[in-house]
LOKEDREN-331000 format. One record per residue (C-alpha): residue in three letters; chain; residue number from 1; x, y, z. Coordinates in nm, 4 decimals, decimal comma, always signed. Layout:
BEGIN
 torro drenro zaza        X        Y        Z
   ala      A  NUM        X        Y        Z
...
This chain:
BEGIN
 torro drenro zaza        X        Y        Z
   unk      A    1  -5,8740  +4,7181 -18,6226
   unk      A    2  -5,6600  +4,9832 -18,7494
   unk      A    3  -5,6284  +5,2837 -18,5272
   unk      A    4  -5,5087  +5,6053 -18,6118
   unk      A    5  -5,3812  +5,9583 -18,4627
   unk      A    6  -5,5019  +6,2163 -18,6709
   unk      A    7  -5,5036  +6,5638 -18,4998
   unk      A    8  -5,2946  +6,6713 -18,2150
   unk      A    9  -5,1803  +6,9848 -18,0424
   unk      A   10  -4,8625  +7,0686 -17,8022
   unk      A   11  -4,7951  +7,3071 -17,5591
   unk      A   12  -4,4466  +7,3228 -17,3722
   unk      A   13  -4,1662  +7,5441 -17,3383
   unk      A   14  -3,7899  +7,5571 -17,3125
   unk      A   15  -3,8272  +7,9060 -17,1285
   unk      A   16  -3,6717  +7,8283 -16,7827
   unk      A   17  -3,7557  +8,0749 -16,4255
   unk      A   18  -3,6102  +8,0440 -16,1006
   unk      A   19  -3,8367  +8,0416 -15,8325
   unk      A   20  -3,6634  +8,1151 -15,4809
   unk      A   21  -3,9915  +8,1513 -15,2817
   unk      A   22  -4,0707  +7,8217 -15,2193
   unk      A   23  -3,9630  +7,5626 -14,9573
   unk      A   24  -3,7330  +7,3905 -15,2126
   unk      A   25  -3,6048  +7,6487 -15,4430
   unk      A   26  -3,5915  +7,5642 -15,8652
   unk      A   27  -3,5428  +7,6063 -16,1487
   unk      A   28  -3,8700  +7,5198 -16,4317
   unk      A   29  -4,0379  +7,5675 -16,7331
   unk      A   30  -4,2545  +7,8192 -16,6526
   unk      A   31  -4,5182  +7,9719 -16,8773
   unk      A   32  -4,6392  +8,3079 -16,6471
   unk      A   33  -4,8718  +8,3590 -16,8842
   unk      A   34  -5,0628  +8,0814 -16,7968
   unk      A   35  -5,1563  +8,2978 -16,4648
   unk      A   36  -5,2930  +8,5690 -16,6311
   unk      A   37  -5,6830  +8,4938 -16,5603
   unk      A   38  -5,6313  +8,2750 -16,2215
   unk      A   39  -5,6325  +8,5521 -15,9923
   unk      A   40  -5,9973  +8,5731 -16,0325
   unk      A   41  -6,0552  +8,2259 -15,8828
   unk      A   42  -6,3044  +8,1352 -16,1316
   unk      A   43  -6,0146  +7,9915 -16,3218
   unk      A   44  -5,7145  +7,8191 -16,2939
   unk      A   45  -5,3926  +7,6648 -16,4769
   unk      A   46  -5,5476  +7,3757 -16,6177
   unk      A   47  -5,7995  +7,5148 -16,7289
   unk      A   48  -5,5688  +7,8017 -16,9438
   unk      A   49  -5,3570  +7,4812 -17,0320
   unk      A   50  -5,6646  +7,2789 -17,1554
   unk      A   51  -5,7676  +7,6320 -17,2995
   unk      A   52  -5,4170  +7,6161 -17,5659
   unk      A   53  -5,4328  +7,2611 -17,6904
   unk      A   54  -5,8212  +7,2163 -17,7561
   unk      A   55  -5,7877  +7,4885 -18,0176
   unk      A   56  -6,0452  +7,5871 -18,2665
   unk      A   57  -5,9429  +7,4126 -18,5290
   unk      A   58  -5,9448  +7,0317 -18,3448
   unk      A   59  -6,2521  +7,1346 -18,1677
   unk      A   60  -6,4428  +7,1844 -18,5351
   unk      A   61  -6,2531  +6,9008 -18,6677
   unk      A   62  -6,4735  +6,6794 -18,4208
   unk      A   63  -6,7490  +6,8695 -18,4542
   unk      A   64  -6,8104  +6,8979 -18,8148
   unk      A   65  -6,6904  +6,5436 -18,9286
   unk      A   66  -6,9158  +6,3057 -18,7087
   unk      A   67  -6,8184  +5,9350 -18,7448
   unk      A   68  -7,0541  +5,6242 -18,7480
   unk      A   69  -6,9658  +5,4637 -18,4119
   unk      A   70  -6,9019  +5,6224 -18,0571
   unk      A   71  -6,7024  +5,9099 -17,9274
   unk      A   72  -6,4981  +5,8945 -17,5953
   unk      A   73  -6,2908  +6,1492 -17,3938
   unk      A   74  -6,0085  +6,0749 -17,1823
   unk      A   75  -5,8168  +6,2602 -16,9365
   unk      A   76  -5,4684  +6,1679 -16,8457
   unk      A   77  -5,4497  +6,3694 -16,5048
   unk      A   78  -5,1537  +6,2025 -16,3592
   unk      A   79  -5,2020  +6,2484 -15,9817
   unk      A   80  -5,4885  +6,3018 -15,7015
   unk      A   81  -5,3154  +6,6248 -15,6450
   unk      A   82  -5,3969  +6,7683 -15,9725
   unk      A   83  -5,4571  +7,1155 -15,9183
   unk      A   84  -5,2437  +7,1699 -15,6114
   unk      A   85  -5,3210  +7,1571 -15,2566
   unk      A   86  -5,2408  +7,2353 -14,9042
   unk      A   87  -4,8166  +7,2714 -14,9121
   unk      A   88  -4,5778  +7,3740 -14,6055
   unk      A   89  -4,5316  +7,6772 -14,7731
   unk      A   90  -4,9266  +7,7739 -14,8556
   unk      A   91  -4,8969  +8,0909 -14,6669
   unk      A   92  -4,5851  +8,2193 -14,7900
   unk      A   93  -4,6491  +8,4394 -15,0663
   unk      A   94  -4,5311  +8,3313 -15,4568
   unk      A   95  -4,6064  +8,3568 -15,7908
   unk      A   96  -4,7581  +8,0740 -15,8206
   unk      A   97  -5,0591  +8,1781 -15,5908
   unk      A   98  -5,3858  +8,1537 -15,7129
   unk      A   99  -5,7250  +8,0675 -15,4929
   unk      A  100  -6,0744  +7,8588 -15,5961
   unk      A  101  -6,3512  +8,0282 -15,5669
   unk      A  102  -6,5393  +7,7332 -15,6837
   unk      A  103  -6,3112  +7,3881 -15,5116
   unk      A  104  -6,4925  +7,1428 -15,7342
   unk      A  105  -6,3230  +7,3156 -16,0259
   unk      A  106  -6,0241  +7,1332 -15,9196
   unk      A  107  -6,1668  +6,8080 -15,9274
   unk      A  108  -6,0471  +6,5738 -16,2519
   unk      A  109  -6,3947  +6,4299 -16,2894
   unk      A  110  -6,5752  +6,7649 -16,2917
   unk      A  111  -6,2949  +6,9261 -16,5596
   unk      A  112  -6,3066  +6,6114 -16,7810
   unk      A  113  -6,6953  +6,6206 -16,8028
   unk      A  114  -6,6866  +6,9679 -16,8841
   unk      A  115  -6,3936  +6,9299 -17,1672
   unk      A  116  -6,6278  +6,6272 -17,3104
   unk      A  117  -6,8769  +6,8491 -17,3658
   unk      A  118  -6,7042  +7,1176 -17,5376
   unk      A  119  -6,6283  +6,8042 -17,7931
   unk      A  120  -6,9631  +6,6639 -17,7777
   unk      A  121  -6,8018  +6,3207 -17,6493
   unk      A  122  -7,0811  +6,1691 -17,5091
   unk      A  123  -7,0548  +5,8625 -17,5244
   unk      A  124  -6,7562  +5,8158 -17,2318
   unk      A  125  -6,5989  +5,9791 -17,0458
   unk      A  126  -6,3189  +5,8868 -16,7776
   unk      A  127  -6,0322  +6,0188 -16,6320
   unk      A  128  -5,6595  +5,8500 -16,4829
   unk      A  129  -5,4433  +5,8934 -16,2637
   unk      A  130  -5,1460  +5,6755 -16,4004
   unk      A  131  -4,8974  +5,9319 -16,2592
   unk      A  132  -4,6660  +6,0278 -16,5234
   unk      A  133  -4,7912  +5,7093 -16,7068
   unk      A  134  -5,0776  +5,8288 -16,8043
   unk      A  135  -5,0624  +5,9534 -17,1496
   unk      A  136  -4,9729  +5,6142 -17,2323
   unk      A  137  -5,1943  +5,4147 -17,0263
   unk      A  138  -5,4928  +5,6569 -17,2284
   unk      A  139  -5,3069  +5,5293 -17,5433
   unk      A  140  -5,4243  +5,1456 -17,4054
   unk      A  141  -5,7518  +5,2382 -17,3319
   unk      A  142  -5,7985  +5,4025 -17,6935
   unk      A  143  -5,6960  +5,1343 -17,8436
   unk      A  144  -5,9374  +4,8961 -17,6347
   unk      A  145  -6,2408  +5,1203 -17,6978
   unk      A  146  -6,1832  +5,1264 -18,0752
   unk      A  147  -6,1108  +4,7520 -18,1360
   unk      A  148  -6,3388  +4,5917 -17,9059
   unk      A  149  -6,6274  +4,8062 -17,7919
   unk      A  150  -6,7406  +4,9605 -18,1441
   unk      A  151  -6,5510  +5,3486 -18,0554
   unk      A  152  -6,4992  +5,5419 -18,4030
   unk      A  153  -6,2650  +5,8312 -18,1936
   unk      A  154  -6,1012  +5,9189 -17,8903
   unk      A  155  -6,0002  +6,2639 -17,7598
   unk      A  156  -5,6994  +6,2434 -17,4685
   unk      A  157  -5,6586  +6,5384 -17,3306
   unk      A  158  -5,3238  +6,5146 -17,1142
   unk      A  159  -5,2180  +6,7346 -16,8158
   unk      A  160  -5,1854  +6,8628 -16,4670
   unk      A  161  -5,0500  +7,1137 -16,3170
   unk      A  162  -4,6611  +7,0659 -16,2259
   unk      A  163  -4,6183  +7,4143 -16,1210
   unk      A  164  -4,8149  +7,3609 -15,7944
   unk      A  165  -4,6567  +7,4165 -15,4566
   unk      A  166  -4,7723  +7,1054 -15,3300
   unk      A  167  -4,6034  +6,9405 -15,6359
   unk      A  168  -4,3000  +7,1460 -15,6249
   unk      A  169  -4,2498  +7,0491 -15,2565
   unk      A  170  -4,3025  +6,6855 -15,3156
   unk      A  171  -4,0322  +6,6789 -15,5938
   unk      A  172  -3,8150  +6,8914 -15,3716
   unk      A  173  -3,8236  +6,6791 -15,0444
   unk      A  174  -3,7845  +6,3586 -15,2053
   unk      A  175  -3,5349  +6,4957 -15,4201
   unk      A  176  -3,5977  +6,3554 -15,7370
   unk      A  177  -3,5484  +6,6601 -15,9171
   unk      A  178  -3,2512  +6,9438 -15,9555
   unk      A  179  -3,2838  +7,2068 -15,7384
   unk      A  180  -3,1181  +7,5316 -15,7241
   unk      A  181  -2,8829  +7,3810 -15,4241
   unk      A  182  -2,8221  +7,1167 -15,6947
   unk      A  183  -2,7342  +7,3954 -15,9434
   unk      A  184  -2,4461  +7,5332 -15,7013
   unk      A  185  -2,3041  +7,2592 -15,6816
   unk      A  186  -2,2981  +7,1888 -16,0865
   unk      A  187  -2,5837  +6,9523 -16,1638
   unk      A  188  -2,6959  +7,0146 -16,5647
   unk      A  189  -3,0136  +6,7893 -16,6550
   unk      A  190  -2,9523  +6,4591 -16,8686
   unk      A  191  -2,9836  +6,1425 -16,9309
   unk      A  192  -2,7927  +5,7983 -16,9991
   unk      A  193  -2,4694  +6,0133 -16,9227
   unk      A  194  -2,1829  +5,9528 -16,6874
   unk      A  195  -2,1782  +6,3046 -16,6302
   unk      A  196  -2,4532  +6,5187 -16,6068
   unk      A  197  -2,7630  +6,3967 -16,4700
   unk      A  198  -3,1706  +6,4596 -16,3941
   unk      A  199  -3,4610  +6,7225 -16,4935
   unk      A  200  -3,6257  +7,0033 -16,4004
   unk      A  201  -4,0086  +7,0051 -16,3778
   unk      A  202  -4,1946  +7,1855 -16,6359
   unk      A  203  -4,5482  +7,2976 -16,7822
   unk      A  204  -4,6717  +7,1038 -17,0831
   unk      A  205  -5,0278  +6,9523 -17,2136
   unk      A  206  -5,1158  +6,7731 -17,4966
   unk      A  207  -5,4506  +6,7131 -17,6530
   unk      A  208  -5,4668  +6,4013 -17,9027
   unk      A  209  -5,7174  +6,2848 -18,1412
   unk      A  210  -5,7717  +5,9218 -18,2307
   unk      A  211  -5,9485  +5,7394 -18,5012
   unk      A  212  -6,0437  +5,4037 -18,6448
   unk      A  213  -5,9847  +5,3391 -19,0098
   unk      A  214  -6,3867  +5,3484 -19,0841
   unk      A  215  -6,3505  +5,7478 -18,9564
   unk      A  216  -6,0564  +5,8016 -19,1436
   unk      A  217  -6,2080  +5,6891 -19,4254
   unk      A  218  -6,5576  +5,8233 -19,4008
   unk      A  219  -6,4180  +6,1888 -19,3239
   unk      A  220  -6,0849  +6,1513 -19,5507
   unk      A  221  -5,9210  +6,2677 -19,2535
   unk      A  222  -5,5549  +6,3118 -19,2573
   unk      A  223  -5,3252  +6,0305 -19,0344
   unk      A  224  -5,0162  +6,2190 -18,8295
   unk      A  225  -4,9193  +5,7748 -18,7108
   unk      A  226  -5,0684  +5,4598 -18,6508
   unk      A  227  -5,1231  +5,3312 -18,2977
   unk      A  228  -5,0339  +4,9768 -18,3245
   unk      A  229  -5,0359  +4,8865 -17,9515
   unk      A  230  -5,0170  +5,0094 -17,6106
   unk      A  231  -4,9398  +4,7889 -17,2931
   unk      A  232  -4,8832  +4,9060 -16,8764
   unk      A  233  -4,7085  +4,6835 -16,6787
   unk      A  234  -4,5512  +4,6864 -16,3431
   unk      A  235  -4,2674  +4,5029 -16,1611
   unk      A  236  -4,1809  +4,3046 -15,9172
   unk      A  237  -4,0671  +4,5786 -15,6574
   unk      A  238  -4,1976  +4,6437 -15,2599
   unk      A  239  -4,1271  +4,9818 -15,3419
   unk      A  240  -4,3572  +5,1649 -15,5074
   unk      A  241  -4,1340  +5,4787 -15,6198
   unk      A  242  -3,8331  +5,2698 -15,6749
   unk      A  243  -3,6525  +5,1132 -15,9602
   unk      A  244  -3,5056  +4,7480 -16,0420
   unk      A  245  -3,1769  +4,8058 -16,1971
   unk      A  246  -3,3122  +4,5277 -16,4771
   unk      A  247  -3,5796  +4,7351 -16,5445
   unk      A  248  -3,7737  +4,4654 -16,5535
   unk      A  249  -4,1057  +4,7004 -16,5624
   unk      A  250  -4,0119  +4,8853 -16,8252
   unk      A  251  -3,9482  +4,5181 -17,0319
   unk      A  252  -4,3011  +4,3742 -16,9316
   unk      A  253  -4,4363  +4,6961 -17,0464
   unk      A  254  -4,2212  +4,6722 -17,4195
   unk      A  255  -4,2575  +4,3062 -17,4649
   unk      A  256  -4,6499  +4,3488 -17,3810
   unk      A  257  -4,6533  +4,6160 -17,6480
   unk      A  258  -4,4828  +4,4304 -17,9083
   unk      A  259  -4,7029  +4,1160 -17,8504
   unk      A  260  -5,0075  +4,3713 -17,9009
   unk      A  261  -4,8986  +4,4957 -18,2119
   unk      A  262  -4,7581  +4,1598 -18,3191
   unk      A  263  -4,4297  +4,3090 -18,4116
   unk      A  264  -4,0861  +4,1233 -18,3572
   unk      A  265  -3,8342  +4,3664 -18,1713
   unk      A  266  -3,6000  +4,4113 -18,4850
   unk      A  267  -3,8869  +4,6298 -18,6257
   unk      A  268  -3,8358  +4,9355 -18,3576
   unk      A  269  -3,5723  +5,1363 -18,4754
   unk      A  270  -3,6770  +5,4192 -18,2988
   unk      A  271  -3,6978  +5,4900 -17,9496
   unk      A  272  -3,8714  +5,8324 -17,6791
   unk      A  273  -3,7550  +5,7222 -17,3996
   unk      A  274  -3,8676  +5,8259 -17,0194
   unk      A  275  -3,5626  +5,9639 -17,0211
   unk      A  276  -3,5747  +6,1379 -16,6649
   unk      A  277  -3,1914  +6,0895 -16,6445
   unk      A  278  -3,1764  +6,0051 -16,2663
   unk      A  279  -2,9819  +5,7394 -16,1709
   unk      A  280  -3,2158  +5,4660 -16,1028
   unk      A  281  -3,3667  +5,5070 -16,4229
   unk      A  282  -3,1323  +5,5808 -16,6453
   unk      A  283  -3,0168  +5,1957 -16,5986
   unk      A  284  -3,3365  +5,1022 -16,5626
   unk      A  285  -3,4523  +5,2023 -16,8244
   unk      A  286  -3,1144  +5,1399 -17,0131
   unk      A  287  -3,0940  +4,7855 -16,9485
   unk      A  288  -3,4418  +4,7462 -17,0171
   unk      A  289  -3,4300  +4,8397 -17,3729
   unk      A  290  -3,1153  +4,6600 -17,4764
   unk      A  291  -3,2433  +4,3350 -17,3406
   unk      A  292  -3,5829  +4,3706 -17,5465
   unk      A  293  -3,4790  +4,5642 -17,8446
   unk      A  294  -3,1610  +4,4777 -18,1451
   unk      A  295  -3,0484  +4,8151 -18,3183
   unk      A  296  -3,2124  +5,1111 -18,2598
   unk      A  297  -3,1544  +5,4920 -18,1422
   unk      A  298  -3,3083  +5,6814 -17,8808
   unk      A  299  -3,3719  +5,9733 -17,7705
   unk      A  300  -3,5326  +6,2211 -17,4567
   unk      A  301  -3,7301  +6,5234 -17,4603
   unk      A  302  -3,7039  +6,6435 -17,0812
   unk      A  303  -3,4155  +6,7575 -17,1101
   unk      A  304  -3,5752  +7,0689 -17,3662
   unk      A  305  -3,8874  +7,0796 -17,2027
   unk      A  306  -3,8952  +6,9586 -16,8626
   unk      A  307  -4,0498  +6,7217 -16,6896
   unk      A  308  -4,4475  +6,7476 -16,7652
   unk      A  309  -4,5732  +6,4439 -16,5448
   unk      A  310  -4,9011  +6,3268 -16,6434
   unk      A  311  -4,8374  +6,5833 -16,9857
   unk      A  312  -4,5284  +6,3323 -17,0891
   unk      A  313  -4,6028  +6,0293 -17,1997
   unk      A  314  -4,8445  +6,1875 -17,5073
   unk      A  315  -4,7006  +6,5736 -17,5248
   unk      A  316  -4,3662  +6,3628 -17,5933
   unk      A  317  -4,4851  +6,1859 -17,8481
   unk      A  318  -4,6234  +6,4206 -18,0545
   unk      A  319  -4,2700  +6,6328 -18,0263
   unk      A  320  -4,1244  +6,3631 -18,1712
   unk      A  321  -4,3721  +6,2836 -18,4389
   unk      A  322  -4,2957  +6,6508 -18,4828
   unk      A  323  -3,9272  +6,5884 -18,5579
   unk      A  324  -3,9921  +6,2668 -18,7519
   unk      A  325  -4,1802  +6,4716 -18,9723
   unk      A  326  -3,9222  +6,7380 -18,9872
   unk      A  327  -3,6339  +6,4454 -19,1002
   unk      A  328  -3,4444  +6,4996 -18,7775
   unk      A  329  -3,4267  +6,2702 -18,4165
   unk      A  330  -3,3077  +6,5371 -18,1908
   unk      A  331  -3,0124  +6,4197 -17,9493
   unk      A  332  -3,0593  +6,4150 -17,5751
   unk      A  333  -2,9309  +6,7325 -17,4260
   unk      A  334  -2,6223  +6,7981 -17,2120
   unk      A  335  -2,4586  +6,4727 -17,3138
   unk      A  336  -2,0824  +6,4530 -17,2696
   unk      A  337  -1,9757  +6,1667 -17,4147
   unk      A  338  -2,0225  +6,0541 -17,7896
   unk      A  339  -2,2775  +5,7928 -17,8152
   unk      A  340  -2,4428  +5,7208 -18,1262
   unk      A  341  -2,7933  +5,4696 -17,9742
   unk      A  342  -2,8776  +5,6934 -17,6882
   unk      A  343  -2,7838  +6,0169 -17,9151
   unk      A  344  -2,5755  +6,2776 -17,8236
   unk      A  345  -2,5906  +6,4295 -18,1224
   unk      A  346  -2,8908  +6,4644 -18,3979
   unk      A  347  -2,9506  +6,1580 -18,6212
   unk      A  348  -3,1880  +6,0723 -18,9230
   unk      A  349  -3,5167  +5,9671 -18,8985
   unk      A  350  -3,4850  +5,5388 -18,9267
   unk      A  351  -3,7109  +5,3503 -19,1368
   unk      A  352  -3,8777  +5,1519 -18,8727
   unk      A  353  -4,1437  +5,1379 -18,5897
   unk      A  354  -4,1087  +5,4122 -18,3120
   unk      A  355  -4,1516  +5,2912 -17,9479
   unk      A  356  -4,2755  +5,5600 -17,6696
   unk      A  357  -4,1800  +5,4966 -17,3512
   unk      A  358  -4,3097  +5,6185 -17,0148
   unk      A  359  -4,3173  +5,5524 -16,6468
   unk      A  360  -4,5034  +5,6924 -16,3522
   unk      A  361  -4,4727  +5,6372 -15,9539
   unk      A  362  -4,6767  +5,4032 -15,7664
   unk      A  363  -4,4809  +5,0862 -16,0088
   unk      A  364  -4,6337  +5,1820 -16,3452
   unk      A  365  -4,4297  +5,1352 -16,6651
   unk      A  366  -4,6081  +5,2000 -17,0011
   unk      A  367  -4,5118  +5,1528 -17,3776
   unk      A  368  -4,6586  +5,1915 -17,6966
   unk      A  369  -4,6074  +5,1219 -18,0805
   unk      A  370  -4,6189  +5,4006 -18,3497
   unk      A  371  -4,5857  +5,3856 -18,7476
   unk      A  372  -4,4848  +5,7388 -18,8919
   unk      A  373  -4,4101  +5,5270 -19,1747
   unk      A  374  -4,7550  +5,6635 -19,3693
């Protein structure tokens, strides 16, 4: 069965802050004004997150156009610690603060219900905690619900909140991102570059809508893509944050998706890659698409944005349906050497298949299969 993607709404920024009162000072994408209504504890960022992608418009859309079959929402959450959480640094004032007066509002279970409702998506409702993943992994369970259990639409609603101190600290102490110590000493986010090297956290949610062709048709709705697969794999790796240099993870998780969609590799021409640009992954995830994939290019969206953890996988996406649509791939930022597959500079939109990749800690690699081609 045919699915498509028919309404979707971003929220990101390349606005970056400092922030020097925390444990591990850095540098993010910060949207402040995402804080305006938290100090009453009632509220929190999530919830103003949630509050800028299910707009008015997609919210009627579902509404007004019913379809014949069921209606599911999912949440891509990312981690347990969605909302934040206790950090070394709880007492020490920031900006960031913000208190529950309510503590189940933090829950993912609790928040997804309540979004469900707002769409009228009874039907089912679930939530995951792929890590970063878990855009994609949604994607996959989409496309399961529609072709096999008689689903007409599924909402995703994808995000968390990276700004937390709990996540902040965790980033900072396992050092996995830039930090302002980092900064001193000249690091510049990018990725698949001899030179400049990994990302900067940053705020970002996406909200997706997906349809079968029996919706599309019924409500002559209009298609953004096609889903034609989505597949999560893992590899074989004790470590569940690490990295095989052969990315093998990342190639069960394209060769999965290309045996879903029952396309043969020459037909991806386009590539959004993880892209976090640290080491491990960049040849990771490197050697992992030339061993799968002929000619393609490919591109990264952290680099702009940041990195949006459970947000990614689908907020990515949709940027780069964005640019599709516009004519233009966008290159991967900070590059310093000319390279015309992983792009350092802008390129043409290729006539072709677009594969999204995505990857999440805890040994979770995730692809899937787009046609823009509509």
């Amino acid at each position: 069965m045919k699915t498509y993607l028919t309404k979707y709404k971003t929220l990101s920024t390349t606005d970056t802050t400092v922030l020097s009162d925390l444990v591990y000072p850095q540098r993010i994408h910060w949207m402040p004004e995402l804080y305006t209504r938290v100090k009453t504890g009632l509220s929190y960022v999530p919830h103003e997150m949630a509050n800028r992608v299910a707009t008015k418009e997609i919210v009627d859309y579902v509404r007004d156009n019913p379809v014949y079959g069921k209606t599911a929402f999912l949440l891509a959450g990312g981690s347990q610690g969605w909302a934040g959480g206790k950090a070394k640094d709880q007492d020490r004032p920031s900006e960031l603060d913000y208190t529950y007066k309510m503590g189940m509002l933090t829950m993912t279970n609790i928040f997804a219900g309540r979004m469900a409702s707002i769409f009228e998506a009874y039907d089912y409702v679930a939530t995951d905690a792929s890590a970063c993943a878990s855009g994609i992994k949604c994607m996959m369970d989409a496309k399961n619900l529609i072709d096999n259990l008689g689903f007409d639409r599924v909402i995703i609603l994808a995000l968390e909140d990276p700004s937390s101190k709990m996540t902040l600290e965790f980033f900072g102490q396992t050092k996995a991102n830039i930090l302002i110590a980092d900064e001193e000493k000249g690091a510049i986010p990018s990725a698949f570059d001899s030179k400049n090297s990994g990302f900067i956290i940053g705020q970002g949610a996406a909200l997706a809508v997906f349809e079968s062709e029996r919706a599309v048709n019924k409500n002559k709705s209009y298609v953004n893509a096609k889903l034609l697969s989505a597949w999560i794999s893992a590899e074989q790796n004790s470590n569940p944050i690490g990295q095989r240099a052969d990315g093998q993870g990342y190639q069960r998780a394209i060769r999965g998706a290309l045996d879903a969609a029952k396309v043969i590799p020459s037909a991806i021409k386009l590539v959004k890659t993880h892209g976090t640009g640290t080491l491990t992954n960049n040849t990771a995830e490197k050697n992992a698409l030339k061993a799968t994939l002929d000619s393609f290019i490919a591109t990264s969206y952290k680099q702009h944005i940041g990195h949006t953890v459970a947000a990614s996988g689908l907020l990515e996406t949709c940027l780069l349906l964005d640019d599709v649509r516009n004519g233009l791939v966008p290159a991967i930022k900070n590059r310093t050497e000319e390279d015309k597959v992983f792009l350092s500079e802008p390129a043409n939109v290729p006539d072709g298949l677009m594969l999204s990749l995505a990857a999440g800690m805890g040994n979770i690699y995730a692809a899937a299969i787009f046609d823009y081609r509509l």
